[in-house]
N, C-alpha and C positions, 0 to 999 in steps of 0.2 A: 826288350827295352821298352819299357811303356812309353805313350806318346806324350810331348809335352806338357800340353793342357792337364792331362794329370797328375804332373809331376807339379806343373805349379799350386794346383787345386790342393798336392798334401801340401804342400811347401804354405799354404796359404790357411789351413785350418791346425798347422803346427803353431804357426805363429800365435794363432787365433787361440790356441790351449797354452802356450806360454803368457802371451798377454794375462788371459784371467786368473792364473795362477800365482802371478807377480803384483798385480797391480791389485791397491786395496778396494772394497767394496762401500759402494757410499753407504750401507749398513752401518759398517764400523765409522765411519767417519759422523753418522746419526747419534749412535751409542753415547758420544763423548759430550750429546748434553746433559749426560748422569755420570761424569768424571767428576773422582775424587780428589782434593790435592796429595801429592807423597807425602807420607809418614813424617812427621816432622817440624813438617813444613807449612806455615800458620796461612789460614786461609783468608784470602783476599776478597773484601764484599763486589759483586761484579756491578757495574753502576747501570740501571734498567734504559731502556729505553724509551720512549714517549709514545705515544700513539701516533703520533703525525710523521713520526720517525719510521713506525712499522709499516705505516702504511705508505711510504715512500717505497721502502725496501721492496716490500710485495711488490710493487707498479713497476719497479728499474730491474730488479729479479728475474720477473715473468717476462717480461718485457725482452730481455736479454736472451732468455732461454727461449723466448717463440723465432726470435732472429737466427739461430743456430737450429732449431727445428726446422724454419722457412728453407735453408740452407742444404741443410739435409734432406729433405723432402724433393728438391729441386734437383739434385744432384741423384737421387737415386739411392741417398745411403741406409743404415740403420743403428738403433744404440740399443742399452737395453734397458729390465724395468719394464713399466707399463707403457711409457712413452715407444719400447719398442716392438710391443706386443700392438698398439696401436700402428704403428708404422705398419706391422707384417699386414696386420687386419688390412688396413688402406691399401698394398700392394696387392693383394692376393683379391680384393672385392673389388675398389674402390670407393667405399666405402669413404664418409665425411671423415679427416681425421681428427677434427676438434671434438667431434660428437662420441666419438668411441673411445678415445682418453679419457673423456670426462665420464664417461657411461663403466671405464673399468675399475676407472679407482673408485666408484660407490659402495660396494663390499667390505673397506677399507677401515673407513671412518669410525668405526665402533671399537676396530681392533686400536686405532690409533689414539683413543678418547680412555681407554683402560690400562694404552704402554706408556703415552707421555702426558696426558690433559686434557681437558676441555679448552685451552687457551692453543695450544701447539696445533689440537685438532681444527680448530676455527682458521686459524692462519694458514693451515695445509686445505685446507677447502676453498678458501679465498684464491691463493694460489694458481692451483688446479683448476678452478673458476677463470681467472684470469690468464692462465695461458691456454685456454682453448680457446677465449674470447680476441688471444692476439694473434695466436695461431693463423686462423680464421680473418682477423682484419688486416695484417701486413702486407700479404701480397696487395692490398685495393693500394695502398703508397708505396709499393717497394715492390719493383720488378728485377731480376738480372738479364741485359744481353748475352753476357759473358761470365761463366761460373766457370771454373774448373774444378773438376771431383777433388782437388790435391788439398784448393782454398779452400773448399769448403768443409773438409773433417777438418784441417786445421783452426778454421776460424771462425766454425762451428761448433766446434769441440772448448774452443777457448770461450764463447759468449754462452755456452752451456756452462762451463763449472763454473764463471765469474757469476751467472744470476744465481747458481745453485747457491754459491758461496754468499750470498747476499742475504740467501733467504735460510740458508741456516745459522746465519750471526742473528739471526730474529726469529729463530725457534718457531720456522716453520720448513715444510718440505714440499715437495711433489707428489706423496702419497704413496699406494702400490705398495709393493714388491717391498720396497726398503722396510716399512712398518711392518710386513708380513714376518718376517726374516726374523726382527727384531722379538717379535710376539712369539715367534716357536723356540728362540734362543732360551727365552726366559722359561716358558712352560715346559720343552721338552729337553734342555740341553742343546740341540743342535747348532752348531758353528753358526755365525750369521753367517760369516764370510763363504763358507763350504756352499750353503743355502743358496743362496745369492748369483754364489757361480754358477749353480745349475741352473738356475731360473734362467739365467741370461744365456748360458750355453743352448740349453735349449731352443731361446727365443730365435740365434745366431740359426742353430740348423734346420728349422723350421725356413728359414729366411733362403739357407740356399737353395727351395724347391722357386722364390719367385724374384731373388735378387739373382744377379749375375756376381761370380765367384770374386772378380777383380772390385764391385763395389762393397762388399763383405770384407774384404782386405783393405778398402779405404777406410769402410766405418770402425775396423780395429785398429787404425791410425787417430779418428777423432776421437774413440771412446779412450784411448792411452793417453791423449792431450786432456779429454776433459778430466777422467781420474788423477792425471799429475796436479793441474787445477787446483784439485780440489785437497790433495793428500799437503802440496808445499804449504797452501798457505790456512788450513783449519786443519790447526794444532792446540790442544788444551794448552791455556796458561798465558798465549799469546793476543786473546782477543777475550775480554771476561764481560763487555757487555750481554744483556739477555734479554 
């Protein structure tokens, strides 16, 4: 009879392979700002947004998603994407985490400037600019006495898809992995969503040589909150600003 710790340890990267296999990848959820309307069905002009508008979004976005990083960071947890290839980096070096987020999505920008624009690429720069820049300031105004690991992928997980959600009604992103996905989709065929999941699985079992197994099983509780996040409420047809 194996000892428990092992039994929870499968019990806990089943989950861990259920979760990525059910839950959609913010890939797909990128893709749909090249959604077409159905067959039939006349198409709606989407009413643009302003400059002073975009640049709010980017600010309350980043903003939102560095509070849910702050959270997670403090807590021990991890997500995936670059943000969580950054996290592993940070755990396993110590390493700055603003400086190596910002330092991994630079490979990025070229791929991103030839799948969606030079308008989406600037906005995803800005971004990524701007949450390593909050990353970095938050804690100097915002410390926790009291965290619980349970609050924090919850309410971590929730201020992550809400800034993501923010910043993809403004056709911009966090960069990485998502755009990467997106670029081999087009050039090779490959699923984004398949893509994706590996990228993250991987990032996950890398994580369990320096996370401990029980916060691996929380951060698959805030990345399940942040993907719901993000899958209810960005849906084509429901939100047609750009």
């Amino acid at each position: 009879m194996p000892p428990p710790s092992a039994t929870l340890r499968h019990r806990g990267r089943a989950a861990l392979a259920h979760f990525l296999i059910r839950c959609p990848p913010v890939s797909s959820l990128l893709s749909r700002f090249r959604s077409v309307p159905a067959a039939g069905a006349a198409p709606v002009p989407p009413g643009r947004h302003k400059p002073h508008e975009d640049i709010q979004a980017l600010l309350t976005g980043t903003l939102f998603v560095a509070l849910g990083v702050v959270m997670f960071r403090h807590t021990g947890l991890i997500t995936g994407g670059t943000a969580g290839l950054a996290f592993l980096l940070h755990y396993a070096t110590g390493w700055n985490f603003s400086l190596v987020f910002f330092a991994i999505n630079l490979p990025f920008y070229g791929l991103a400037f030839q799948r969606m624009g030079w308008v989406f690429t600037l906005k995803t720069f800005a971004a990524v600019a701007l949450l390593a820049l909050f990353v970095q300031w938050v804690p100097h105004g915002l410390t926790f006495g009291v965290l619980s690991t349970g609050l924090a992928a919850v309410a971590g997980g929730l201020l992550m898809g809400a800034g993501m959600l923010m910043l993809f009604r403004h056709r911009a992103s966090l960069g990485g992995f998502n755009v990467l996905v997106l670029y081999l989709q087009e050039r090779f065929g490959w699923r984004a969503g398949h893509v994706q999941m590996g990228f993250d699985c991987a990032i996950v079992l890398a994580a369990m040589a320096v996370v401990d197994w029980t916060q691996i099983l929380w951060s698959v509780l805030g990345a399940v909150v942040l993907n719901m996040t993000l899958s209810i409420n960005h849906r084509p047809g429901r939100y047609m600003a750009v």
